[in-house]
C-alpha angles and dihedrals in degrees: 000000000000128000129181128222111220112300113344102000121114130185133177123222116202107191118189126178123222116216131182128224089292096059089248109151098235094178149318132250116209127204117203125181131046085307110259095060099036121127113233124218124188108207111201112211106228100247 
């Protein structure tokens, strides 16, 4: 998934989903930025 800033500026979103034994997505960690430097969010899904 690729999403552009405004003219000339590129990121790249990474979006996983975290499940538990059941296979029930529990939330999604995201992952912005060229990879070394990217910033990671974990998202909770509101149960």
């Amino acid at each position: 998934m690729r999403t552009e800033y405004g003219p000339g500026r590129r990121n790249d979103l990474t979006l996983k989903l975290r499940r538990d034994a059941r296979g029930a997505v529990v939330g999604m960690k995201i992952r912005e930025g060229n990879g070394s430097t990217g910033a990671r969010y974990y998202v909770p899904r509101p149960s």
